[in-house]
C-alpha positions as CSV (number, residue, x, y, z in Angstrom):
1,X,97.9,90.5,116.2
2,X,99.4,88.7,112.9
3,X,101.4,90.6,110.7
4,X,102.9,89.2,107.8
5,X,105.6,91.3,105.8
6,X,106.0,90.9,101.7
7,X,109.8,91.8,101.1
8,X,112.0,91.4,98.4
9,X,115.4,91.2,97.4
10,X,116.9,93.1,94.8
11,X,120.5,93.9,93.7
12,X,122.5,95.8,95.7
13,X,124.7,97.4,92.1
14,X,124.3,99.8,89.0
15,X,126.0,96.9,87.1
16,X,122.9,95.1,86.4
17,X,123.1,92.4,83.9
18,X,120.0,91.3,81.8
19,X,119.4,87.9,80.1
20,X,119.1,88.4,76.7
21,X,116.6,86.0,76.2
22,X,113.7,86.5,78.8
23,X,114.8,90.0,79.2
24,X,115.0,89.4,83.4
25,X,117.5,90.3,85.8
26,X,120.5,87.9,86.3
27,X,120.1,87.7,89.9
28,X,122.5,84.9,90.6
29,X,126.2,85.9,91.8
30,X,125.0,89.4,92.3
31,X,125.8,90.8,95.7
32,X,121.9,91.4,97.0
33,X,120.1,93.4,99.8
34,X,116.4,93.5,101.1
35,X,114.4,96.3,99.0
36,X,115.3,99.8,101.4
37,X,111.4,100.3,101.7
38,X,110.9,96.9,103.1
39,X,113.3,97.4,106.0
40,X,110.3,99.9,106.9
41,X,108.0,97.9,106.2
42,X,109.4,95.2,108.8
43,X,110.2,97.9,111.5
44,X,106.6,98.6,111.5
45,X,105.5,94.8,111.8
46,X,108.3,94.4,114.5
47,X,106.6,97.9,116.4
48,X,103.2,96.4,116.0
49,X,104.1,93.0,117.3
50,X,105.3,94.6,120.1
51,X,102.6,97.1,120.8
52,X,99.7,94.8,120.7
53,X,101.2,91.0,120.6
54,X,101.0,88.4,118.3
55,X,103.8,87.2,115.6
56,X,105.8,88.9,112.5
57,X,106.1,86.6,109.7
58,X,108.2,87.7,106.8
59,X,107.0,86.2,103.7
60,X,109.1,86.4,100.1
61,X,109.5,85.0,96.7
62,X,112.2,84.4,94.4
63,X,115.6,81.9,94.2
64,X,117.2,80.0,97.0
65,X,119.3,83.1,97.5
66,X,116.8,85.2,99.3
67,X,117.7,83.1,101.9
68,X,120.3,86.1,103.1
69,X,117.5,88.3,103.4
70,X,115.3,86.1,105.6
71,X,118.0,85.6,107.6
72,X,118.3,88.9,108.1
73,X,114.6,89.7,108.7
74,X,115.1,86.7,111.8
75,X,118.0,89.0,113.1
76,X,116.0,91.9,113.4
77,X,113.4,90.4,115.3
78,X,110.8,88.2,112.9
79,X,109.1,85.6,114.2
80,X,108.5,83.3,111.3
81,X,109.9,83.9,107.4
82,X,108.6,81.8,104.1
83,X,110.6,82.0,101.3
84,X,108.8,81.0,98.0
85,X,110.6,79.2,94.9
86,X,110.9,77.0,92.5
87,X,111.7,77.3,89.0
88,X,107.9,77.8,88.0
89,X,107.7,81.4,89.8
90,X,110.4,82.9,87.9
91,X,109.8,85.8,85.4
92,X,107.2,86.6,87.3
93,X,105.4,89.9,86.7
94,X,104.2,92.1,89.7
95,X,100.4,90.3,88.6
96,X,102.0,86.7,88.4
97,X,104.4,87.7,91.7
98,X,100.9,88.8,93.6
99,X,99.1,85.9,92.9
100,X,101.4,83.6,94.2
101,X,102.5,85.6,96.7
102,X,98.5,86.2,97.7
103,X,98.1,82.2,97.5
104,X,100.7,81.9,99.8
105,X,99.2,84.3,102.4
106,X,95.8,82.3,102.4
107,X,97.6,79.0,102.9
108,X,99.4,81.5,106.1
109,X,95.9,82.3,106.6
110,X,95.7,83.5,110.3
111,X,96.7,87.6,109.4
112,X,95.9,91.1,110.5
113,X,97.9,93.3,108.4
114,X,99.9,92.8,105.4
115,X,103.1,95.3,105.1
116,X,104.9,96.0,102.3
117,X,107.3,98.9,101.1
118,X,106.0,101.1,99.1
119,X,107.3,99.9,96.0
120,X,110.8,98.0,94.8
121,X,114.1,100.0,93.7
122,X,114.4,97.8,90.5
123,X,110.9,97.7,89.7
124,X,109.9,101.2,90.7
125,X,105.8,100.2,90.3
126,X,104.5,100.3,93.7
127,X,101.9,97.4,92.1
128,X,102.6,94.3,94.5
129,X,101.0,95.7,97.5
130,X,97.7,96.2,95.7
131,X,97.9,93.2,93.8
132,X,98.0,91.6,97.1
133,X,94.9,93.1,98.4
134,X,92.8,92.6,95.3
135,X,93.8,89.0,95.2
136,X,92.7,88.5,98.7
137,X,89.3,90.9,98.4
138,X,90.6,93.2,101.5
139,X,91.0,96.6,101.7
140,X,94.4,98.2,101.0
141,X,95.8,101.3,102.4
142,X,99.0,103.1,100.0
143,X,102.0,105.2,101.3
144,X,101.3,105.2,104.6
145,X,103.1,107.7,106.6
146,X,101.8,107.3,110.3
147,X,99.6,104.7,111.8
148,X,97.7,106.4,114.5
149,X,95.5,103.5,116.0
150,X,94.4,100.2,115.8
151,X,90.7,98.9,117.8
152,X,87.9,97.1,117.6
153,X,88.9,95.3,114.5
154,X,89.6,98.9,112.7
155,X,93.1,100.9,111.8
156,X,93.2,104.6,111.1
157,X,96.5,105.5,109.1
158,X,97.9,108.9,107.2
159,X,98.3,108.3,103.7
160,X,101.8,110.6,102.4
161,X,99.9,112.4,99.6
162,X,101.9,115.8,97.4
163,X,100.0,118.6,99.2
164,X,99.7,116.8,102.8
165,X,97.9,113.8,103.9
166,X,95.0,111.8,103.9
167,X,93.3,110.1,106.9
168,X,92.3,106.6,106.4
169,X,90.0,104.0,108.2
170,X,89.4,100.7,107.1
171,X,88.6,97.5,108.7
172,X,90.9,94.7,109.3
173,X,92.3,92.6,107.6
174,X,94.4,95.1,105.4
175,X,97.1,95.6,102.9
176,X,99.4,98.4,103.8
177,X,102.3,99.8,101.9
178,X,104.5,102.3,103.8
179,X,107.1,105.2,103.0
180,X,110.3,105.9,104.9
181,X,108.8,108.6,107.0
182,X,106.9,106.2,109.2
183,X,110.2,105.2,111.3
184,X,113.6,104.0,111.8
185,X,114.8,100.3,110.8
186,X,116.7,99.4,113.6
187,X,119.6,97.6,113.4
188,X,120.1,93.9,114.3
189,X,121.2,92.6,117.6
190,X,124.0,89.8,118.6
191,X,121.5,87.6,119.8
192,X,119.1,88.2,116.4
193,X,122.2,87.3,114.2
194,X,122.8,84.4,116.5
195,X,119.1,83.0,116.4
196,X,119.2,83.7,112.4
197,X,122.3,82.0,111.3
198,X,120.0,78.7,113.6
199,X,117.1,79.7,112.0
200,X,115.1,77.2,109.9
201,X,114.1,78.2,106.7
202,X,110.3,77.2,105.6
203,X,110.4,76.8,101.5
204,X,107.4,76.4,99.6
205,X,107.3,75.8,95.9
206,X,104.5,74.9,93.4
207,X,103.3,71.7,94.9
208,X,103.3,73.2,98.3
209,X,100.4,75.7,97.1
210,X,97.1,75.6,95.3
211,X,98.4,77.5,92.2
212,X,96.8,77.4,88.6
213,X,99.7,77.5,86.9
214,X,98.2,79.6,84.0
215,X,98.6,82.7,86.2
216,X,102.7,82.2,87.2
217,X,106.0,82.7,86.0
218,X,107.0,84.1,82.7
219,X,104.4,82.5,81.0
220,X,101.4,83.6,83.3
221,X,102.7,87.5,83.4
222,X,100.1,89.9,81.2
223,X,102.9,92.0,81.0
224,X,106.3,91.1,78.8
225,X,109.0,93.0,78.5
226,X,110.6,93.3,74.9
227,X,113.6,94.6,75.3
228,X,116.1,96.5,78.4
229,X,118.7,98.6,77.7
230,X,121.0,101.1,78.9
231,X,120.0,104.3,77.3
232,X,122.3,106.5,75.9
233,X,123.1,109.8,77.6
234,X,124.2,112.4,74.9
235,X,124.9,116.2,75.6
236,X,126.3,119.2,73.6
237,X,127.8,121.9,74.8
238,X,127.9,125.5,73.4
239,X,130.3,128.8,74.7
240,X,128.6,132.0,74.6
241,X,130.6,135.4,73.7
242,X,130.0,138.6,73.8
243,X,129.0,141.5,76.2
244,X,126.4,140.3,78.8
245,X,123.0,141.4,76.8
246,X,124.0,139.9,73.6
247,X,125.0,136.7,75.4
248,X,121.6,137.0,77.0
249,X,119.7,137.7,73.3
250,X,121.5,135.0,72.0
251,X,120.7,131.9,75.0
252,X,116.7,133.3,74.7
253,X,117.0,132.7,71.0
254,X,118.9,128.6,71.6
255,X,115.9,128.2,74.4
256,X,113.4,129.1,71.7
257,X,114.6,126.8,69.2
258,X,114.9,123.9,71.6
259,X,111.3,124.4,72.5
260,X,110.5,124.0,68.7
């Protein structure tokens, strides 16, 4: 079996800084750190790979830093990582970041299952994953909790959902994105940090893909962003006096005219 795993890297602070121009992250000198719901995502390719065979390759996009994070996908235990960049993929949107990142999976082309985590802490939109899957025309499977079995070319997987779970079957090849509940990242051995600090690093940038350029970067994104900023947190504070039912006549009076 051929599992391929989308991470990302994101900034490991609060203190993010924004360029004023493009209105993007300033991700260089900015300590960084694989997305938290990826490390899932590659403990269950890692599981899988083990369970039924085959290879874990860890596929990402984004500067020459994201190196770090391949490195450390190699340490705990993937096969094969591809790191995606050049200067044409940045500012990407999650439709522009799918595309490429789908294009780059056909070029792969010999895959199983596609994991991702269920969604990025910077980004919060949980919309790579099923970018991914449209892209590609194969079925995707969201917020998976559990995967219960995988034969005769089909998976059946719980899907986390508010009030319980679903129970999915699809066919492969698929598009998963998973939540924390489905294990526990393991930690990386002496030999895995040995092998990853060895490790060659395969880099693919525009020319290395068939990419129509109209659909990447900045430029290719539907969606722009206009403007970040830090919004401003403002509270006021109010004593109360008085014998415990007039205090109490007086807070249901404020609550009524905040409601207004």
């Amino acid at each position: 079996m051929n599992i391929i795993v989308c991470i990302k890297q994101v900034p490991d602070t609060m203190e993010i800084k924004v360029n004023p121009e493009t209105n993007t992250l300033i991700r260089e000198d900015v300590e960084s750190i694989i997305n938290p719901f990826d490390m899932y995502a590659i403990e269950e390719g890692l599981r899988l790979r083990e369970k039924f065979g085959g290879k874990v390759t860890i596929l990402s996009m984004g500067p020459p830093q994201v190196e770090s994070a391949l490195r450390e996908a190699i340490s705990l235990g993937a096969d094969e990582v591809v790191l995606l960049s050049d200067r044409k993929f940045a500012g990407a949107d999650t439709f522009a970041t799918s595309y490429t990142l789908s294009t780059a999976i056909k070029k792969i082309s010999n895959y199983d299952i596609i994991l991702f985590g269920k969604q990025a802490i910077d980004g919060d939109t949980a919309q790579v994953g099923p970018g991914v899957a449209t892209h590609l025309g194969i079925p995707q499977i969201t917020f998976v909790k559990k995967i219960e079995s995988i034969s005769d070319g089909k998976i059946i997987a719980e899907r986390m959902m508010e009030d319980g779970y679903d129970v999915i079957e699809s066919k492969l090849p698929v598009a998963i994105s998973v939540v924390k509940e489905i294990n526990e990242p393991r930690l990386p051995s002496l030999r895995g940090k040995i092998r990853a600090k060895k490790a060659e690093i395969t880099i693919w940038g525009f020319n290395d893909l068939e990419l129509n350029e109209k659909h990447i970067g900045l430029n290719g994104s539907p969606t722009q962003v206009e403007k970040i900023f830090t919004p401003k947190m403002e509270k006021k504070t109010e004593i109360l006096h008085g014998a415990p039912e007039e205090m109490a006549l007086k807070l249901a009076q404020k609550l009524k005219e905040l409601r207004k």
